[in-house]
MIPALO-953762 format. One line per 3 residues: number of its first residue (from 1); for each residue y, x, z of N, C-alpha, C. Coordinates in steps of 0.1 Angstrom, whole numbers, plus 5000, padded with zeros to 4 digits. Example, Ala and Ser with C-alpha at 12.3 -4.5 7.8 and 13.67 -1.06 7.14 Angstrom:
REM MIPALO-953762
1 = 4943,5132,5078,4955,5123,5078,4967,5132,5078; 4978,5128,5071,4989,5137,5071,5000,5129,5079 .
This chain:
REM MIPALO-953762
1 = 4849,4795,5126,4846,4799,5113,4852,4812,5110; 4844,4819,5100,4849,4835,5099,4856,4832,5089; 4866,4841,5086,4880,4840,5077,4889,4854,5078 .
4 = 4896,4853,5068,4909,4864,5069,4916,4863,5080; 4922,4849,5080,4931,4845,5088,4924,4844,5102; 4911,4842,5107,4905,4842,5120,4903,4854,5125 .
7 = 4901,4865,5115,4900,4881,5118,4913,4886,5123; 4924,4882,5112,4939,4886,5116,4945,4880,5133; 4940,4868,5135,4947,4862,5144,4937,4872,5157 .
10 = 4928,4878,5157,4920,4882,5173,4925,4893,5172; 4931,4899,5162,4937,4911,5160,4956,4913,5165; 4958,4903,5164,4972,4898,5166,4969,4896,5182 .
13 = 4962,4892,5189,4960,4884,5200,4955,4896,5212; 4949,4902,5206,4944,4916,5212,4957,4928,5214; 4962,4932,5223,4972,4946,5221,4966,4959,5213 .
16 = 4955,4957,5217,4945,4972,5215,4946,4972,5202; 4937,4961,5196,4935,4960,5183,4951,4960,5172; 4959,4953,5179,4969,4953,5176,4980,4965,5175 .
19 = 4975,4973,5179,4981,4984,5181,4973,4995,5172; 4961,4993,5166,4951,5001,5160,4959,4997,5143; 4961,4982,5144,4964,4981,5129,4979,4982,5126 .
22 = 4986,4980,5136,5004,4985,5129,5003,4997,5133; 4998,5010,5137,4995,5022,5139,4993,5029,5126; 4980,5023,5119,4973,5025,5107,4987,5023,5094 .
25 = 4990,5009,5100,5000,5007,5086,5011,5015,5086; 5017,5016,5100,5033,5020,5102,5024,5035,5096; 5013,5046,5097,5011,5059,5088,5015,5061,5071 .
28 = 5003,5048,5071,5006,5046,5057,5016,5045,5048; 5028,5033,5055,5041,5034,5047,5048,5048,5050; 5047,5057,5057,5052,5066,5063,5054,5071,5050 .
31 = 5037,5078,5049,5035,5086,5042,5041,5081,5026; 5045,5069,5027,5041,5065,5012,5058,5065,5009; 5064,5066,5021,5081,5065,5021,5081,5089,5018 .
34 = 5073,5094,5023,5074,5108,5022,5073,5113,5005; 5062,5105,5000,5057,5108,4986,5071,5107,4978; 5073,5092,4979,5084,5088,4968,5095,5099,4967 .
37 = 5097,5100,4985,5111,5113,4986,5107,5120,4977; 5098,5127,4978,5096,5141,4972,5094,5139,4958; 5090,5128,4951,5086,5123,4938,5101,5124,4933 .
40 = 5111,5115,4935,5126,5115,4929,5132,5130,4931; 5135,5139,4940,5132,5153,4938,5131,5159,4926; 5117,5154,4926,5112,5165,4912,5113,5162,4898 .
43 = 5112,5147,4900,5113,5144,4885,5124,5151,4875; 5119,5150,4863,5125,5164,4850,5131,5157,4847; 5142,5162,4841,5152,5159,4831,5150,5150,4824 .
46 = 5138,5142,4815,5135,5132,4806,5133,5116,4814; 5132,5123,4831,5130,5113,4838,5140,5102,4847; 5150,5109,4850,5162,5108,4858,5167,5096,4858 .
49 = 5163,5089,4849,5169,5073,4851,5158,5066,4863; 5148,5074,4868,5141,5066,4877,5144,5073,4890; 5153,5080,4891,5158,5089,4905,5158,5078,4916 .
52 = 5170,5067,4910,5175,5060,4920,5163,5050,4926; 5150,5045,4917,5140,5032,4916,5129,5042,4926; 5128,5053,4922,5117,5061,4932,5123,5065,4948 .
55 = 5135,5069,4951,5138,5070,4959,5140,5054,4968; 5145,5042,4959,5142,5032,4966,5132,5024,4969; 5118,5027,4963,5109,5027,4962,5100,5034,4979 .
58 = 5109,5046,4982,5101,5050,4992,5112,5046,5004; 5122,5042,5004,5133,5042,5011,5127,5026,5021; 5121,5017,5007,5115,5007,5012,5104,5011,5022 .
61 = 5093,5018,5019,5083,5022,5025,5087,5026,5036; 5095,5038,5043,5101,5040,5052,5102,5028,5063; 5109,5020,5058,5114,5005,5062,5101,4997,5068 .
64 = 5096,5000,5062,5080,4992,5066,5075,4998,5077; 5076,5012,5078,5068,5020,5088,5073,5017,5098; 5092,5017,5098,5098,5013,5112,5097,5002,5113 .
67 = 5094,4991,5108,5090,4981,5109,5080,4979,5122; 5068,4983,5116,5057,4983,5120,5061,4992,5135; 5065,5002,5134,5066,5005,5147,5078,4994,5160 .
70 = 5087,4992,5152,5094,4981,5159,5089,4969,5166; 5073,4963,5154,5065,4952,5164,5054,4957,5177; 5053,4968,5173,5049,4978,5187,5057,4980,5198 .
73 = 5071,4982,5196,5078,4986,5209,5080,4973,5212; 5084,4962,5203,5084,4949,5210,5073,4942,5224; 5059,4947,5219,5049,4944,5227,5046,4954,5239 .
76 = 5055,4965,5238,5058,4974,5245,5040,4982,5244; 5037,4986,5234,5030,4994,5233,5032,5007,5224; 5027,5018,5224,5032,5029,5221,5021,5032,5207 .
79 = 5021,5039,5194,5014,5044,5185,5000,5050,5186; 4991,5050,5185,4975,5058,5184,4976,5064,5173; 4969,5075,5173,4960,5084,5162,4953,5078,5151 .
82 = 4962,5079,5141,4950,5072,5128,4939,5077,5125; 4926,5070,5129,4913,5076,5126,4916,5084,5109; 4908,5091,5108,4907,5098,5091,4901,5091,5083 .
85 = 4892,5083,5090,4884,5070,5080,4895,5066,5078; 4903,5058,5086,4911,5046,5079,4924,5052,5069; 4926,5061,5070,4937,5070,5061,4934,5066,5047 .
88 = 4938,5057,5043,4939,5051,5027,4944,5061,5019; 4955,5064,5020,4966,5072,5015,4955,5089,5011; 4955,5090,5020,4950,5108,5023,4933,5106,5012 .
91 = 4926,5096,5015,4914,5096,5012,4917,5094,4995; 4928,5088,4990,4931,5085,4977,4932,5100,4972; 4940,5112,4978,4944,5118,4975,4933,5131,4974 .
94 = 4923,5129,4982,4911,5137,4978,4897,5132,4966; 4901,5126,4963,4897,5122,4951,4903,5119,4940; 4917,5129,4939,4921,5136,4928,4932,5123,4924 .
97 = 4937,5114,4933,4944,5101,4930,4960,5102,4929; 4964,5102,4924,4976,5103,4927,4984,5120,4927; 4995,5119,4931,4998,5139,4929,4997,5140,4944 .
100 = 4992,5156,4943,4986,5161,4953,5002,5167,4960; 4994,5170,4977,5006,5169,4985,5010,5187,4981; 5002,5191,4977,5003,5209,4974,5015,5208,4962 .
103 = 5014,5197,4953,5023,5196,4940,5040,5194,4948; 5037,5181,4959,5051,5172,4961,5059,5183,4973; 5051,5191,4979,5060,5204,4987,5065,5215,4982 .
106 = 5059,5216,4967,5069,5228,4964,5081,5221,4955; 5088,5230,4943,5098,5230,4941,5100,5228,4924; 5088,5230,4921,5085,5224,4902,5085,5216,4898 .
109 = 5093,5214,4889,5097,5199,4883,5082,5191,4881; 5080,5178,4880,5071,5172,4875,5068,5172,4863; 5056,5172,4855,5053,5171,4841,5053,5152,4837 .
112 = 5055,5153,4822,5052,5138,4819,5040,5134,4825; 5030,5139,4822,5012,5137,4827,5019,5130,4843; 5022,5144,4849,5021,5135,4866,5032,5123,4867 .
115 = 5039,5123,4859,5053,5109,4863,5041,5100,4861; 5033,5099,4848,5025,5088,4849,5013,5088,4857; 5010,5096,4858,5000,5097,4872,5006,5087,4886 .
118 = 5018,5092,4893,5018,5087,4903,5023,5074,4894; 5030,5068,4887,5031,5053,4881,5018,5047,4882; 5010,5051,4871,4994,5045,4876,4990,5045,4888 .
121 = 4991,5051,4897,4987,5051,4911,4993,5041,4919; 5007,5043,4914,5014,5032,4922,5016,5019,4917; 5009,5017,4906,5006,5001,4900,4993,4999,4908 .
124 = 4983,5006,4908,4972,5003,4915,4971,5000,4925; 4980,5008,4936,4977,5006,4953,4990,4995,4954; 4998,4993,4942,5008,4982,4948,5000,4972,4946 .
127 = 4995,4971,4937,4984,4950,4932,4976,4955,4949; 4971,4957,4953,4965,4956,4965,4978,4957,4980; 4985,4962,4979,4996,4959,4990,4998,4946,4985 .
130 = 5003,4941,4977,5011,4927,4977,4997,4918,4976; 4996,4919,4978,4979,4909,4973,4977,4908,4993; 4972,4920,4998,4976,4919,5015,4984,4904,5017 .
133 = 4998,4916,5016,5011,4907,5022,5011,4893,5016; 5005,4888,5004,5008,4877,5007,4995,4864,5010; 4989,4875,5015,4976,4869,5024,4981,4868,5033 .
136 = 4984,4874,5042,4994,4875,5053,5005,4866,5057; 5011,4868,5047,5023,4855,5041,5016,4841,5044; 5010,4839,5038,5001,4824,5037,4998,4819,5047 .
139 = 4994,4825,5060,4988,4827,5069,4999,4829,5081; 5005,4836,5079,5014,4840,5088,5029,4840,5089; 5034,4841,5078,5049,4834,5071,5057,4831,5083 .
142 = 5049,4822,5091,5057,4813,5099,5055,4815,5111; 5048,4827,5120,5044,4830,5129,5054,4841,5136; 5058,4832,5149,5069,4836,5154,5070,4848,5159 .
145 = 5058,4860,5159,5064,4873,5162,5062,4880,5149; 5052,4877,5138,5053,4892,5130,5059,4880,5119; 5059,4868,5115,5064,4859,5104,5075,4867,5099 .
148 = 5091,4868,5101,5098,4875,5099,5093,4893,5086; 5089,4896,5097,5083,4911,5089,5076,4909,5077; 5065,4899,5076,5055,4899,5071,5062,4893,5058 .
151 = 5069,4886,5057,5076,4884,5049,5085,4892,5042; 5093,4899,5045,5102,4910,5038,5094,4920,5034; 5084,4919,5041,5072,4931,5035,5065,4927,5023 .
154 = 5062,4916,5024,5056,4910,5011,5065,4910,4996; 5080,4904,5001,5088,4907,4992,5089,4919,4985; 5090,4931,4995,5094,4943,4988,5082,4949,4979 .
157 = 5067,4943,4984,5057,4950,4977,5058,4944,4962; 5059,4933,4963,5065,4923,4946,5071,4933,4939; 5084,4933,4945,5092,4941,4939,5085,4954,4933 .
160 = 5081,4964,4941,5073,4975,4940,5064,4973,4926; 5056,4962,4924,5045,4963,4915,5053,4956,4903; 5065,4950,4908,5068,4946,4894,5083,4958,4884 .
163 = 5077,4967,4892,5091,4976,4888,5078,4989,4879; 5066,4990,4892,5057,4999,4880,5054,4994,4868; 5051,4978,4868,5047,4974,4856,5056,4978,4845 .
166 = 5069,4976,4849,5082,4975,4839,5083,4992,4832; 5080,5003,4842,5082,5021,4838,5072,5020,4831; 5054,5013,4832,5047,5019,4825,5047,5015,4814 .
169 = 5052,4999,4811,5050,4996,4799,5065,5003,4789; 5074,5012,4793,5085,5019,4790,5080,5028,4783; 5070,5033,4795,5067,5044,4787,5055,5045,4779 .
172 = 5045,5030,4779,5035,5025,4769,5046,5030,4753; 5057,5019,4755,5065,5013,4742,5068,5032,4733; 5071,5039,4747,5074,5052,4742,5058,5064,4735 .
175 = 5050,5060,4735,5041,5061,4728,5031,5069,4743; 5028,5064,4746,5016,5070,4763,5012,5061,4766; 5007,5049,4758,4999,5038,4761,4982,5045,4764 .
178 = 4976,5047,4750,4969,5055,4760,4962,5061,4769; 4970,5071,4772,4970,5078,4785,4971,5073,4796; 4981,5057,4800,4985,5055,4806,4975,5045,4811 .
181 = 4965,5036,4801,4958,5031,4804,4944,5038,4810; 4942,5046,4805,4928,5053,4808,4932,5059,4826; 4944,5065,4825,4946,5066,4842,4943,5056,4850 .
184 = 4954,5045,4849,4951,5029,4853,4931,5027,4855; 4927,5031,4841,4911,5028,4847,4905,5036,4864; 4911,5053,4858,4903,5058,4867,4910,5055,4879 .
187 = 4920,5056,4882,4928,5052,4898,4921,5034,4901; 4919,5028,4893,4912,5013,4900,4903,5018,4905; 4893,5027,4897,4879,5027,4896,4876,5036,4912 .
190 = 4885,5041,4913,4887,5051,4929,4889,5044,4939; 4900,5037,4934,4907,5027,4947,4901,5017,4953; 4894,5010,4944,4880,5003,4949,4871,5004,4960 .
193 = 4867,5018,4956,4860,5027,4962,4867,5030,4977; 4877,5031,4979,4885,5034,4993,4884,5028,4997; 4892,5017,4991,4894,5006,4997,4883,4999,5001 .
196 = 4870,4997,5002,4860,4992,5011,4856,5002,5018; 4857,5015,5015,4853,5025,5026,4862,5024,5037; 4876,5024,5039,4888,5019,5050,4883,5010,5055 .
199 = 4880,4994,5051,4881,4980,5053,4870,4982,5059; 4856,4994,5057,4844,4987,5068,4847,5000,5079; 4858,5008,5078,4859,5020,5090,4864,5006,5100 .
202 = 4880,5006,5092,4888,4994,5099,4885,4985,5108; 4875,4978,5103,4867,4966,5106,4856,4971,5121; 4850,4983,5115,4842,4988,5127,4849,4992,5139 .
205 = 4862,4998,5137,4870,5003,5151,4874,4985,5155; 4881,4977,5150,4883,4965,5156,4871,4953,5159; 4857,4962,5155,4846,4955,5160,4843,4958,5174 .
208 = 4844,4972,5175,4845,4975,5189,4855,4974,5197; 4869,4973,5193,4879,4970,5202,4877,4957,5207; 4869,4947,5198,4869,4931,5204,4855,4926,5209 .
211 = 4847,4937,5210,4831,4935,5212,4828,4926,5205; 4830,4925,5192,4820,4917,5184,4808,4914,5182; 4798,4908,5182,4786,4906,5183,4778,4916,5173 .
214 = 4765,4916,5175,4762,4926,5159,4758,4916,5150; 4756,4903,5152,4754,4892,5135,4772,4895,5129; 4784,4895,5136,4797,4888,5135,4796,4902,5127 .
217 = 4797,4914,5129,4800,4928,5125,4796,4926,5111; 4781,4923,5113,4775,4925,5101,4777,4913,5087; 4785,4907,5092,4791,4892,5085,4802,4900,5076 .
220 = 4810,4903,5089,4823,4911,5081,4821,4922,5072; 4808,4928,5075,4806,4943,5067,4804,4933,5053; 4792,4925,5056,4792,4919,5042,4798,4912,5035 .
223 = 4811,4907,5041,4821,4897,5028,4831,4919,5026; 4827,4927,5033,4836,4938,5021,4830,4942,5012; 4813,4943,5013,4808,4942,5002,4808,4938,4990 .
226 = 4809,4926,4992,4813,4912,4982,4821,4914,4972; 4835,4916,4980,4848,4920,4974,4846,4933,4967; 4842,4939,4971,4833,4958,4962,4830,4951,4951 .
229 = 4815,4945,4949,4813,4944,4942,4815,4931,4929; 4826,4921,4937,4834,4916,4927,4844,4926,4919; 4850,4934,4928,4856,4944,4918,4855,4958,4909 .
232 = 4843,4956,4913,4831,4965,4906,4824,4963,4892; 4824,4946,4896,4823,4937,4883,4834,4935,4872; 4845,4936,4875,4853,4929,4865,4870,4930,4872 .
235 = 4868,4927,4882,4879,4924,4895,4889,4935,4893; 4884,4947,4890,4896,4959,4888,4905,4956,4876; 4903,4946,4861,4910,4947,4857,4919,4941,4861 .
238 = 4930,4936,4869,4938,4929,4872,4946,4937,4880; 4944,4954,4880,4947,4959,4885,4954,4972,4871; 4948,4971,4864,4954,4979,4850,4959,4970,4842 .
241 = 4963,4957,4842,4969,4952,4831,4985,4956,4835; 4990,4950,4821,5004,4950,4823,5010,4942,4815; 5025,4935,4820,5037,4930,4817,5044,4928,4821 .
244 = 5052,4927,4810,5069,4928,4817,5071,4917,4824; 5077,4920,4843,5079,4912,4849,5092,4898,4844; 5087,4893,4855,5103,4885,4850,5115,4891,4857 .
247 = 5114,4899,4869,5129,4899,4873,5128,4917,4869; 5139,4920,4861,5140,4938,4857,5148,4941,4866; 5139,4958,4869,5153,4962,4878,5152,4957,4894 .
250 = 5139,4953,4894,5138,4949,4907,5142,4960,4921; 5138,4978,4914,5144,4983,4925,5158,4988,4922; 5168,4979,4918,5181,4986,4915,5190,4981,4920 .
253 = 5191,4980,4935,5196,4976,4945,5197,4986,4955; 5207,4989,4963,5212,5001,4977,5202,5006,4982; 5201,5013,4990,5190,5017,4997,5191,5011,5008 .
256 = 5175,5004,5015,5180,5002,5023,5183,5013,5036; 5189,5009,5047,5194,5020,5056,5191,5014,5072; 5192,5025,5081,5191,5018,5094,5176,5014,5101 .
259 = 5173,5014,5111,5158,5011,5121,5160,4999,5118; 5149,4991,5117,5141,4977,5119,5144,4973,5134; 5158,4972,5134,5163,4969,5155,5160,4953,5153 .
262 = 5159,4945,5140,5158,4930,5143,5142,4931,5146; 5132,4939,5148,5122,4935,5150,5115,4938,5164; 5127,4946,5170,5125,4953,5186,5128,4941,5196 .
């Protein structure tokens, strides 16, 4: 039977394949541990109580990437080239998503507009990471080589989406409700859009890494469709709402420090 869980496990079981998707991810958190750095950086003076929550924000991300690279050297395979299709991150960022990498290398403080920019962004693509992980979780929780990981990872993405919910609605209460909502629209309304553009690149490189049949390919193309246009329908709002989590302060805890050596 086709499934999430049946796709993940030939991909788990496969090196190749397996090596295409912690490759892909270990980029992603990379890049998403590089943003945050540079994001705490810049933030202005009206901002600075979120120094420490942005930098642990990406300190987490970091964590993930070595992560991911740690369940590779375990299997003693070495990193590949992230196709440019599958580049989530980069492809968000050419369609105007998030702050641009031109903004986060130089040396100009942030404006209010962009603090809420990358917050919208990062409420967006977090409801989709934890939403992942705890598919993953469900599924894999308990699976004796990546269970461990998949779990801390899930955790931290929680945390993540429940720390943007907590800044935007701060700065809702501070009068940028708004603004803050109408971004929230357009970053869903983008991210959508990626995100099945990735999921059928994705799916096609691990159609050929596992010689899938062409009915099986075409099965998978069409449950990403599906998901498109459920969230095409309606499905994005659950990606702009907001409330105050229950646990505050979720990233106001150390940084974490140190290689992912428990996953070597």
């Amino acid at each position: 039977m086709l499934s999430a869980k049946s796709i993940f496990q030939e991909i788990l079981d496969d090196d190749e394949a397996f090596r295409l998707f912690c490759s892909i991810a270990a980029g992603g958190e990379a890049q998403g541990g590089w943003e945050n750095g540079r994001i705490a950086v810049l933030l202005p003076p009206g901002q600075q109580y979120l120094v420490h929550r942005v930098a642990r924000h990406g300190a987490d991300e970091d964590k993930h990437g070595r992560i991911f690279q740690a369940l590779l050297k375990k299997r003693q395979l070495a990193p590949v080239p992230v196709p440019p299709e599958t580049d989530y991150t980069m492809l968000l960022e050419r369609m105007g998503i998030g702050l641009a990498h031109s903004t986060l290398k130089g040396d100009q403080q942030l404006t209010q507009a962009e603090v809420i920019a990358y917050l919208a962004h990062s409420r967006v693509t977090e409801q989709r990471a934890s939403e992942q992980m705890r598919l993953l979780q469900k599924h894999f929780g308990g699976d004796p080589v990546i269970g461990r990981a998949v779990r801390m990872i899930s955790h931290d993405e929680d945390n993540h989406l429940a720390y943007c919910h907590e800044e935007l609605l701060r700065l809702a209460y501070a009068g940028h409700g708004r603004e803050i909502q109408r971004m929230l629209r357009e970053t869903a309304m983008a991210e959508i859009r990626v995100y099945r553009d990735v999921s059928l690149a994705v799916m096609a490189h691990m159609g050929a890494i596992l010689r899938w049949p062409t009915a099986k390919r075409a099965a998978v193309a069409a449950g990403i469709h599906a998901m498109y246009a459920y969230d095409r329908a309606g499905g994005w709002r659950r990606m702009v709402s907001l409330r105050m989590p229950e646990r505050l302060g979720a990233l106001d805890g150390p940084l974490p420090a140190g290689a992912a050596v428990d996953f070597a």
